[in-house]
C-alpha positions in Angstrom: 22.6 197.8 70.1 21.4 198.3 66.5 24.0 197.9 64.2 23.9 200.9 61.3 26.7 200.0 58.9 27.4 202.7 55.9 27.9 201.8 52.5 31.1 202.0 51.1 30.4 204.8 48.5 28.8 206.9 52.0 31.7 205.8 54.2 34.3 207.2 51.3 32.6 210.3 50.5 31.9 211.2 54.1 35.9 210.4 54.9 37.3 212.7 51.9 35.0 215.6 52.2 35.8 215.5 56.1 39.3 215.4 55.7 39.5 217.5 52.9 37.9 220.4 55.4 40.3 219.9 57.9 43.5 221.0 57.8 44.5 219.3 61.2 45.2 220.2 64.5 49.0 219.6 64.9 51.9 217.6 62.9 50.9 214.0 63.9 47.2 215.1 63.0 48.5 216.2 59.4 50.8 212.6 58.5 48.0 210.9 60.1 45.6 210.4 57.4 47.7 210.3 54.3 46.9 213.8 52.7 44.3 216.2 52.8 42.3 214.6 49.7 43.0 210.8 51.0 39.9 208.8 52.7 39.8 208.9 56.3 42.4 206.3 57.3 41.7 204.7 60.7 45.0 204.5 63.2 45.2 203.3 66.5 46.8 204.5 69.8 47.2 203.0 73.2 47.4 204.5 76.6 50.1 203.8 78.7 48.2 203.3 81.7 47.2 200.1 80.4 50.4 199.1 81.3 51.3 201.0 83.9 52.8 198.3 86.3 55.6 197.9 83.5 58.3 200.7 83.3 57.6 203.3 80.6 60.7 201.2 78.4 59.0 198.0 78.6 55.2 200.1 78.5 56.0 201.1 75.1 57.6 197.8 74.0 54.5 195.8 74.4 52.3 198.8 73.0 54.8 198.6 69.6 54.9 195.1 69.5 50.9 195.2 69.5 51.3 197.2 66.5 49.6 200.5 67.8 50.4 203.3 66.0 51.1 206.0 68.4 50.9 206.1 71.9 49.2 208.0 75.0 52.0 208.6 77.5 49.8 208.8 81.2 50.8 210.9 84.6 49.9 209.3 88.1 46.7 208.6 87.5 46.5 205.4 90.0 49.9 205.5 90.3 50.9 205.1 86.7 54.5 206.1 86.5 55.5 206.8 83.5 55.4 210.3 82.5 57.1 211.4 85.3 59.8 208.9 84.9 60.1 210.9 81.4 60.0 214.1 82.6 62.6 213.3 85.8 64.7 210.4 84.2 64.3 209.8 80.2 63.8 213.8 79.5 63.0 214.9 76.1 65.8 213.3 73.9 65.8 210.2 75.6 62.1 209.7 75.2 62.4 211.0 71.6 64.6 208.1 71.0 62.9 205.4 72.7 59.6 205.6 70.5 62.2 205.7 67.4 63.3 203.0 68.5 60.0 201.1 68.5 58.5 203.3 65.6 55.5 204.7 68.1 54.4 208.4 67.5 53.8 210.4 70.3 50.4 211.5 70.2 49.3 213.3 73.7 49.9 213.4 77.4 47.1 212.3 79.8 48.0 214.9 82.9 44.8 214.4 84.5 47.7 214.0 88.1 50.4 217.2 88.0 48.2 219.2 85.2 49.4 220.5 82.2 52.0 222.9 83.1 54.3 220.7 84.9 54.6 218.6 81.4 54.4 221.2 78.9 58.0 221.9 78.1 58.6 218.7 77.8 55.8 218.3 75.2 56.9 220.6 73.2 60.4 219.3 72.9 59.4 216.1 72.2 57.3 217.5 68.6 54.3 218.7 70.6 51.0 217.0 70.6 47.6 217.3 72.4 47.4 216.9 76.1 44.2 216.0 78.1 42.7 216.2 81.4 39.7 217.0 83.1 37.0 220.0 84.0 36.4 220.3 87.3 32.8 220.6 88.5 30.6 223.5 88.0 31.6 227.4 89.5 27.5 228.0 89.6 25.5 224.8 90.2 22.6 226.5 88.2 24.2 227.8 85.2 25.9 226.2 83.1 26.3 228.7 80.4 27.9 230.7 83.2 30.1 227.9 84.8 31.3 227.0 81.2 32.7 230.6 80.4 34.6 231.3 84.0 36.2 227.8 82.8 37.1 228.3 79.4 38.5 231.6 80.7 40.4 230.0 83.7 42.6 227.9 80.5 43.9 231.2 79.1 46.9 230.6 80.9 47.3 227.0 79.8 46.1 227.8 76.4 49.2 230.0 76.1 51.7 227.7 77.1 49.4 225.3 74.1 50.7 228.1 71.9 54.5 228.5 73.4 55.0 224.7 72.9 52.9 223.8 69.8 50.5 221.6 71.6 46.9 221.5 71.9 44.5 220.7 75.3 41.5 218.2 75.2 38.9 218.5 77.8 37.6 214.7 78.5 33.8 214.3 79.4 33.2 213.0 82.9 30.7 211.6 84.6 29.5 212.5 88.6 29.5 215.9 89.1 32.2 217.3 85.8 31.0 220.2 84.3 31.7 218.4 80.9 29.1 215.2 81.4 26.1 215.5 79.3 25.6 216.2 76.2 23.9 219.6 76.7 27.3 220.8 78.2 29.2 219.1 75.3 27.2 221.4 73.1 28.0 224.4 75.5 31.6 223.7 75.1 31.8 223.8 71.3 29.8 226.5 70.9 31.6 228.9 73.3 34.9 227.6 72.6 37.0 230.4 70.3 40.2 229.1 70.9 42.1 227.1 67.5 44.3 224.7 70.2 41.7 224.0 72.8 39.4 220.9 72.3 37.4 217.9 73.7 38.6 214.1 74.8 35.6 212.2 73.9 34.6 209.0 76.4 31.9 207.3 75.5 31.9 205.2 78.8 30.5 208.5 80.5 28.2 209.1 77.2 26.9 205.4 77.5 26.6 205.8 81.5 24.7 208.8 80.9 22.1 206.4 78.2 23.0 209.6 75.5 24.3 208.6 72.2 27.8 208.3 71.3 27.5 209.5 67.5 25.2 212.2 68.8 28.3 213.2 70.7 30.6 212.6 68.1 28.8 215.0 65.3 28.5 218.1 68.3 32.2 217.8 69.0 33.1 218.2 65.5 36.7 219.6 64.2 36.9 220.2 68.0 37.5 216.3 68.4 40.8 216.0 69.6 41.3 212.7 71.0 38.8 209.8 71.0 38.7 206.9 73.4 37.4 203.6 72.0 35.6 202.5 75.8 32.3 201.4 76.3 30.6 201.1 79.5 31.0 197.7 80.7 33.3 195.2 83.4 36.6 194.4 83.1 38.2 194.1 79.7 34.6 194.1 78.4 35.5 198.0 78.1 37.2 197.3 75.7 35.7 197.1 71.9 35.2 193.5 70.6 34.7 192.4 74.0 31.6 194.4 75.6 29.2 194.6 73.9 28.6 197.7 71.4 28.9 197.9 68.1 31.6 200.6 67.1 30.8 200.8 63.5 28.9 203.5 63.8 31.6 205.5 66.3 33.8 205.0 63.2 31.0 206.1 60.9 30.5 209.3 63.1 34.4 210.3 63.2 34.6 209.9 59.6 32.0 212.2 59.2 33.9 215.2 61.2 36.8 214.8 59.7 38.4 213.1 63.0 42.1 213.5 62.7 43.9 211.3 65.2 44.3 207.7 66.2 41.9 205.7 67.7 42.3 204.9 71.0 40.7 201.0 72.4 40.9 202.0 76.4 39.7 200.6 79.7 40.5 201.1 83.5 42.0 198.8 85.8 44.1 196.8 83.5 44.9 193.4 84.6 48.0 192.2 84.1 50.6 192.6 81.0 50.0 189.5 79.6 46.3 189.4 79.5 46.1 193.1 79.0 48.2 192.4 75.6 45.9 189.7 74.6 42.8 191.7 75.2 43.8 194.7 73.7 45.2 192.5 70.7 41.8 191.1 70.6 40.2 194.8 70.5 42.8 196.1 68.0 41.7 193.0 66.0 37.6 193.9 65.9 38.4 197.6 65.4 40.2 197.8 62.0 37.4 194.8 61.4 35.1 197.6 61.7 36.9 200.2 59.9 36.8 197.6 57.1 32.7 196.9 56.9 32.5 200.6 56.5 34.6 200.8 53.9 33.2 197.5 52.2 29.9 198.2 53.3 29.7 194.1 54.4 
């Protein structure tokens, strides 16, 4: 893949005038860059899932030990435990406290299993943040114009429970048969989407599966980026940046240029186990702030 590193006078006007038109979408969003005026500041999340065979206390343990800033708490998805074991056991102080305790922000829920609702109280009383999950297929196989409408309208009802509890919804792209896959339907998204808390969870493993570009994808998301998974199409922990193949500077380059206003997040599927899921994702922490740093330097 071509390589198209920005200069670092590009990379740093890009970042400021991005974040300086953003005012962010919720309170992590707004510490997470510094200030309004500051250059876009890169931070890094991890999802849980990565280590879902741990419990959620030793989960977030090896994700702050890693030195992630924030982390991506996951429902059942392949029977990852641990939100549920915060909703039924930890509950909202008790989960407040553990990511004290290890200095981890919260920055979303994945309830792709049990669906917004079940987990939205307990969002919000944990500081609120975004939570993501999927769209479904298409209501009429032939119009997607139509089939994206009768969704966005079927969220009202989660959209105001976004609003009750101060948190925010990201639709992730999807390959197969999602009604948010290609690009064209990205673009139908943003452009009928009204709502302030509703937003998209950018994969660029489906992007890349689809051969569509990435930064493409990036720049028609926009300010409605809400969460971004660093994952490339690949085997194994090749997912993962720094060990497949792609070169992310120019992801980076494209989120600076909306004005992207949450962590980064280095993700694959099918983790192996903690130990070598530690070293790899310490090896793809590693090569990301390694990019962040030839855009700012330009090198």
């Amino acid at each position: 893949m071509q390589r198209d590193v920005c200069s670092r006078r590009t990379f740093l006007h890009l970042s400021t005038a991005a974040a300086a038109g953003m005012v962010g979408a919720c309170g992590f969003a707004r510490t997470s860059c510094g200030g309004d005026d500051a250059p876009w500041k890169m931070r890094l999340a991890c999802s849980s899932i990565n280590f879902s065979s741990l419990p959620i206390e030793q989960a977030v343990e090896r994700i702050a030990k890693l030195g992630f800033d924030a982390i991506d708490i996951w429902s059942a998805y392949v029977g990852c435990p641990h939100l549920d074991d915060a909703l039924n056991r930890l509950g909202p102080d008790a989960l407040t406290e553990l990511l004290k305790k290890h200095k981890l922000d919260l920055y979303d829920f994945s309830v792709y299993v049990g669906g917004y609702p079940r987990y939205a109280e307990l969002l919000g009383k944990v500081g609120g943040g975004v939570a993501v999950h999927g769209s479904g297929g298409f209501s009429d196989p032939d119009d997607l114009q139509k089939s994206m409408k009768t969704f966005l309208e079927r969220l009202k009802p989660e959209l105001e429970l976004a609003e009750k509890h101060d948190s925010y919804i990201a639709i992730e792209n999807h390959s197969g048969k999602s009604l948010l896959n290609f690009i064209d339907s990205i673009k139908a998204f943003t452009e009928l989407n009204q709502h302030p808390r509703l937003g998209i969870a950018l994969a660029p493993y489906h992007i890349q599966k689809n051969s569509e570009s990435v930064e493409e994808a990036i720049r028609i998301c926009g300010k409605q980026l809400l969460f971004f998974y660093a994952w490339q199409n690949a085997e194994g922990t090749g997912q993962l940046p720094g060990i497949g193949p792609t070169d992310c500077v120019p992801w980076l380059k494209a989120l600076a240029e909306v004005g992207f206003r949450y962590p980064v997040t280095p993700f694959m599927h099918h983790e192996p186990a903690p130990d070598e899921m530690a070293e790899a994702m310490a090896k793809s922490c590693q090569y990301l702030k390694a990019c962040y740093d030839r855009c700012r330097t330009g090198l």
